[in-house]
C-alpha positions as CSV (number, residue, x, y, z in Angstrom):
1,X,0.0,0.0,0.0
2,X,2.7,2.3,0.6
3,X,2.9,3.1,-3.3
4,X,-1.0,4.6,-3.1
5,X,0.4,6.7,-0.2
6,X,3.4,7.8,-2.4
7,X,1.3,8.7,-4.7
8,X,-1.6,10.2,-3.8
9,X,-0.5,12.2,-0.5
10,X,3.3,12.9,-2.0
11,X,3.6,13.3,-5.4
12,X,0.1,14.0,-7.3
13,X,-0.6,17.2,-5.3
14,X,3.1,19.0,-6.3
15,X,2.4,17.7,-9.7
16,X,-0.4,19.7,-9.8
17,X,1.2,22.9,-8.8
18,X,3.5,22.4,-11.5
19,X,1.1,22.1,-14.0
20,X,-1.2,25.1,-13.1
21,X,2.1,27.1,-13.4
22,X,2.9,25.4,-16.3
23,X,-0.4,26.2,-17.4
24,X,-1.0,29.7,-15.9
25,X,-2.3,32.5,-18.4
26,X,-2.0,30.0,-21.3
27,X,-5.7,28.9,-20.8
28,X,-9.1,31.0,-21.1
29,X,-9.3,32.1,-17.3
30,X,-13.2,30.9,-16.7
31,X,-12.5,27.4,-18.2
32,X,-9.0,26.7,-16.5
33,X,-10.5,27.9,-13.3
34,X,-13.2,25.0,-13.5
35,X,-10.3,22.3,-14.7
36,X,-7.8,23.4,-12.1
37,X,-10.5,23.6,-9.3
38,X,-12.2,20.8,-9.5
39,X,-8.7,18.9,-10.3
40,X,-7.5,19.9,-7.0
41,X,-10.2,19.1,-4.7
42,X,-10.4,15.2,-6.3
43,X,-6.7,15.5,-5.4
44,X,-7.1,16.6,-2.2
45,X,-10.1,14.0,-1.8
46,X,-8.4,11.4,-2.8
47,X,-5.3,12.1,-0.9
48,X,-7.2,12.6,2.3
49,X,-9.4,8.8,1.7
50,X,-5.6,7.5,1.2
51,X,-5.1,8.8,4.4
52,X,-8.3,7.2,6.3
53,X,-6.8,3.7,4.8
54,X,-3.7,4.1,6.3
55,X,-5.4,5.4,9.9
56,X,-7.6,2.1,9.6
57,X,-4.3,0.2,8.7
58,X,-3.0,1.5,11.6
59,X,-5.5,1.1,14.0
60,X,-5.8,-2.4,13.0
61,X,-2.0,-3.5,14.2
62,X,-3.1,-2.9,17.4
63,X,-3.2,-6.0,19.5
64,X,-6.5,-5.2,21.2
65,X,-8.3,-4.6,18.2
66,X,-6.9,-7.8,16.0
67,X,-8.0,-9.8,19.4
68,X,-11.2,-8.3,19.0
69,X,-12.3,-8.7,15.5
70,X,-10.1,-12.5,15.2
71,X,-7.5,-11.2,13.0
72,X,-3.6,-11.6,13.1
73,X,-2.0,-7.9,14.1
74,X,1.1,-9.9,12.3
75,X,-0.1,-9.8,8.9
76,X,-1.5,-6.4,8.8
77,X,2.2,-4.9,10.4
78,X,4.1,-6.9,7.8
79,X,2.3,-4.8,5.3
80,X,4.1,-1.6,5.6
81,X,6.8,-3.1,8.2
82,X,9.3,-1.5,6.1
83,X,8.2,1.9,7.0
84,X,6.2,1.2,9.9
85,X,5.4,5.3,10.8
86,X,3.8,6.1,7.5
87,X,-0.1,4.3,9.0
88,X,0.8,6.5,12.3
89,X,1.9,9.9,10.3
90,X,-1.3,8.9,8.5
91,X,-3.1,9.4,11.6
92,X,-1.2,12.6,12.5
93,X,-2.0,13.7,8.7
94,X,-5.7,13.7,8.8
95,X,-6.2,14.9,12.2
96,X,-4.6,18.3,10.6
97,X,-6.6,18.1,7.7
98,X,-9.9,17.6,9.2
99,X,-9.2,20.3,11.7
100,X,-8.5,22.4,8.7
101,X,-11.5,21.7,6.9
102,X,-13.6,22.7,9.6
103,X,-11.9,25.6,11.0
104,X,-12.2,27.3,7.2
105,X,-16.0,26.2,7.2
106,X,-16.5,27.9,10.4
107,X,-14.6,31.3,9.5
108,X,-17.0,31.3,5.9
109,X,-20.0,30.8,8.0
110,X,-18.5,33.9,10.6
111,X,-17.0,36.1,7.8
112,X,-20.9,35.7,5.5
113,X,-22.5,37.1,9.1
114,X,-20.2,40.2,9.1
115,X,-21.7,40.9,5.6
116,X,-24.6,43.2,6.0
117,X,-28.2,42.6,4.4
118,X,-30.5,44.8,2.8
119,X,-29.8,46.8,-0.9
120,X,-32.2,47.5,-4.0
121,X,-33.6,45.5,-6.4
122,X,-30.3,45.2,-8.5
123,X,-28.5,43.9,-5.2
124,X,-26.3,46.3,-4.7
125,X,-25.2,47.5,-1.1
126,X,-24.2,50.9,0.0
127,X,-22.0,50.7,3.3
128,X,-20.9,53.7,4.7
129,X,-17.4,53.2,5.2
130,X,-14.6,55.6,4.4
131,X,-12.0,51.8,3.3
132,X,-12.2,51.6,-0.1
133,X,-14.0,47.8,-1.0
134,X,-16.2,46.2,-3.4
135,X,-16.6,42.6,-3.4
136,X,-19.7,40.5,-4.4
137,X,-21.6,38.3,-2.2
138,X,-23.1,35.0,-3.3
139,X,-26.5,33.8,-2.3
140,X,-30.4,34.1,-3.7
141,X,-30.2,37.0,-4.3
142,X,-26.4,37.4,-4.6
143,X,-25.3,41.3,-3.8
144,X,-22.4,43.1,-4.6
145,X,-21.2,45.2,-1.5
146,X,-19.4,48.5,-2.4
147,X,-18.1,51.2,0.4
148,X,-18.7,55.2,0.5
149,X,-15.0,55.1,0.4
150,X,-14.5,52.9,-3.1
151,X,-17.8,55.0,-4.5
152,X,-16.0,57.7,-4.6
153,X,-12.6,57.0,-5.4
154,X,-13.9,56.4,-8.9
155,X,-15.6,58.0,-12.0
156,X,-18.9,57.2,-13.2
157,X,-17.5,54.8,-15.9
158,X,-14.6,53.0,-13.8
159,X,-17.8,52.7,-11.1
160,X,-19.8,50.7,-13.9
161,X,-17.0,49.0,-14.8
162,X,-16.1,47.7,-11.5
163,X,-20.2,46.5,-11.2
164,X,-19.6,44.8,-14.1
165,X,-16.5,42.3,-12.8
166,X,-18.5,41.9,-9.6
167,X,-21.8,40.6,-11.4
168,X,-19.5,38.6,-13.5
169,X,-18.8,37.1,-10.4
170,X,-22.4,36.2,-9.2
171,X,-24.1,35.6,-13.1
172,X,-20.8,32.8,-13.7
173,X,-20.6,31.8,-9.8
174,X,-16.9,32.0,-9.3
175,X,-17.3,31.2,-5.3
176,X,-18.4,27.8,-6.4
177,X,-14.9,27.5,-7.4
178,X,-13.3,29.4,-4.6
179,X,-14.4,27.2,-2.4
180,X,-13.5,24.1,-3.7
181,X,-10.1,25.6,-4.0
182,X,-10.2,26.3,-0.4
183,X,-11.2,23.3,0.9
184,X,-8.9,21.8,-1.6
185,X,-6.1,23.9,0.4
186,X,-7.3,23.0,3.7
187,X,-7.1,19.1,3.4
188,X,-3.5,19.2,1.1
189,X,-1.3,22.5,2.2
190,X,0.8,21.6,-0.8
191,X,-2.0,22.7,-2.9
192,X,-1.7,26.3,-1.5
193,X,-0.3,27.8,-4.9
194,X,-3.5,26.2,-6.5
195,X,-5.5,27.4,-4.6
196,X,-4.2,31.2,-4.8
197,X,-3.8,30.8,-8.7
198,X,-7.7,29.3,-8.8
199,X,-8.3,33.3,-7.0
200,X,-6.2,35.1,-9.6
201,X,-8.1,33.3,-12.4
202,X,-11.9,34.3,-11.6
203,X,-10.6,37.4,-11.0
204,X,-9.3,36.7,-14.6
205,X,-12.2,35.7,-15.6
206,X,-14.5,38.6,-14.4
207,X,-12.2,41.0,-15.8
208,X,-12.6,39.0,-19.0
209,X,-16.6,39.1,-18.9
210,X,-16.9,42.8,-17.8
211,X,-14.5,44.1,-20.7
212,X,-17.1,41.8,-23.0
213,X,-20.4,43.4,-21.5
214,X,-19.1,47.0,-21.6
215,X,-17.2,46.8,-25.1
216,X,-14.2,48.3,-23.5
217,X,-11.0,46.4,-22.1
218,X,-9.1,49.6,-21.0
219,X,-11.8,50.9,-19.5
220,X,-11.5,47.9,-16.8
221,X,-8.5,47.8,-16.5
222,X,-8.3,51.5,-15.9
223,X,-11.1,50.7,-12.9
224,X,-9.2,47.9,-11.5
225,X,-5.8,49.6,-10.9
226,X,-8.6,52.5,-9.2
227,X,-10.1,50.3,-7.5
228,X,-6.6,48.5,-6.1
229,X,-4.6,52.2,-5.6
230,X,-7.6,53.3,-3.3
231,X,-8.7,50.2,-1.9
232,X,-7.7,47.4,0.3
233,X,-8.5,43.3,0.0
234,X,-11.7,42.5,1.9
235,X,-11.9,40.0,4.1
236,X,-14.3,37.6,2.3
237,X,-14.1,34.1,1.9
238,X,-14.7,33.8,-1.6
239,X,-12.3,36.2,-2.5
240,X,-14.8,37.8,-5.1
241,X,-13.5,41.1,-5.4
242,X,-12.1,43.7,-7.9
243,X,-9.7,45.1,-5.2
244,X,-7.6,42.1,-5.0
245,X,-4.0,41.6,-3.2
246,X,-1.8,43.9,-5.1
247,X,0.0,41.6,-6.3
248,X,-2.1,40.3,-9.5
249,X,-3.0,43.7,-10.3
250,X,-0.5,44.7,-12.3
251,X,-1.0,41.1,-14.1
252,X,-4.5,41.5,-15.2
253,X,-4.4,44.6,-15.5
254,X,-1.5,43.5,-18.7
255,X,-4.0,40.9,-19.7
256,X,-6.5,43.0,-20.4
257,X,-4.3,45.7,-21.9
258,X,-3.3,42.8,-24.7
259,X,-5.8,41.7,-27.4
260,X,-7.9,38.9,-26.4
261,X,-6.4,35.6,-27.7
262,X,-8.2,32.8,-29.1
263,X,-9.2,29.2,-27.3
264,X,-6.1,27.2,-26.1
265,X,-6.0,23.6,-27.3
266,X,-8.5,21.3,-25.1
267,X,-5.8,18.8,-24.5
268,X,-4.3,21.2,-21.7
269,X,-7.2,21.3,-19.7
270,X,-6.6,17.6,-19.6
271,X,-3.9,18.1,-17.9
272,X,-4.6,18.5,-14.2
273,X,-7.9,16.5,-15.0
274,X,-5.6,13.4,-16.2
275,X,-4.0,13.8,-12.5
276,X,-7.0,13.8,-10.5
277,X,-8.8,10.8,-12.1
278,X,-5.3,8.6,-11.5
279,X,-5.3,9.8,-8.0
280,X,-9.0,8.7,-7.4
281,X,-8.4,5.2,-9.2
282,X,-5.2,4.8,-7.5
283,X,-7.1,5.7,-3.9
284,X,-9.7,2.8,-5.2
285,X,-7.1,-0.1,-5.8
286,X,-5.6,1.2,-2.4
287,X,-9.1,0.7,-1.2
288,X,-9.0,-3.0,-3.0
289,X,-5.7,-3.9,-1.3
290,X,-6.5,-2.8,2.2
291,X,-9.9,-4.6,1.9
292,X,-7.5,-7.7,0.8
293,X,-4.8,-7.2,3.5
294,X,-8.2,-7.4,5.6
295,X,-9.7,-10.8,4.3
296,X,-5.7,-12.8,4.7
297,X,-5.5,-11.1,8.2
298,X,-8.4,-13.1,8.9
299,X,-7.7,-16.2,7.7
């Protein structure tokens, strides 16, 4: 088993990293966002299940528990005898990552509570604040919160623009992918970079939509750089905002300052999708083997 543990919990999650960098601003934003996304959560699933094999594995060499379930601790230790810590680190291992996982549910639910209620029928949300910050909030109906403070550091136009990127966000919704990025995080840390490249591509991607709806690509990124000189990143947990971490402002802003280019070949979207689906068969024949180690430690 300890090849499925190599595999899944070791090297598929870094191989990933690789190939989002590899594949970072080569892809249309919206659709590499999905692929990489997605890809990283079945990563992360599948490394975490790998995980809850080797736990099992482990709890099974104990003495007691072979005694009571009529099974020989013997056979189950010989298993993995030749790195005996790696069921116990497995224990260590999800402990974290289920702490993780619940500690970033909690601060969602507590950071969505902070968010006031209440705007007009278009959703938008006037908060009397003089900290620049506009960032859209997801939900039926989804709202777009924007500050005195960001209202007014810019023009009519770059004001509009900036409404544009954060319905973007809501009409495609980006924190659907946010937060599979962050839970993707929380259960594999190696998947950070992923996870922050996943934020820099809806934002990507809302730029890309807003420059469509308004028939002008300077004029957004003219708002954006606004937007990031005046403002500060809000503390949401979708990170659905025009002010983002300073950063990847100068980056999209480039983007949008270049023509549009044309779709990127389908077969690199593949990649971190090929990586995901052999990390979730691999976690199933782990799931075979242990199942097997099971049956002869009964015998």
């Amino acid at each position: 088993m300890l090849d499925h543990f190599l595999w899944s919990v070791v090297v598929v999650p870094p191989l990933v990293v690789l190939a989002v960098r590899w594949l970072a601003d080569r892809l249309a934003p919206f659709a590499a966002a999905r692929a990489v996304a997605w890809s990283a959560l079945a990563v992360a699933a599948a490394s975490t299940f790998n995980l809850v094999l080797f736990a099992l594995h482990a709890v099974a060499e104990i003495p007691l528990v072979g005694g009571a379930l009529g099974w020989s601790t013997r056979v189950v230790y010989e298993d993995t005898e030749r790195v005996p810590f790696v069921p116990w680190l497995s224990i260590a291992l999800l402990a974290y990552a289920v702490i993780a996982l619940v500690w970033r549910l909690r601060r969602h639910r507590r950071v969505l509570a902070m968010i006031p209620d209440g705007g007009d029928a278009g959703g938008l949300v006037m908060v009397d604040d003089d900290e620049a910050r506009a960032f859209a909030v997801p939900g039926r109906p989804g709202r777009i919160v924007v500050t005195t403070g960001m209202r007014e550091a810019l023009t009519e136009r770059q004001f509009e623009a900036l409404l544009a990127h954060e319905n973007a966000h809501l009409t495609e919704r980006h924190h659907r992918l946010a937060r599979a990025a962050d839970l993707a995080v929380a259960a594999h840390p190696a998947l950070w970079w992923v996870g922050r490249h996943v934020d820099y591509l809806i934002e990507r991607a809302a730029d890309e939509r807003a420059a469509a709806d308004l028939g002008s690509r300077s004029l957004v990124a003219r708002a954006i750089g606004a937007a990031a000189l005046a403002g500060v990143a809000p503390r949401t947990p979708a990170h659905l905002h025009a002010a983002a971490a300073g950063g990847v402002v100068p980056r999209r802003v480039a983007r949008l300052l270049q023509p549009s280019t044309g779709k990127a070949p389908r077969v690199l979207y593949a990649i971190p999708v090929a990586l995901a689906l052999a990390s979730i068969v691999w976690t199933g024949e782990a799931t075979l083997d242990l199942v097997e180690l099971f049956i002869s430690a009964a015998r």
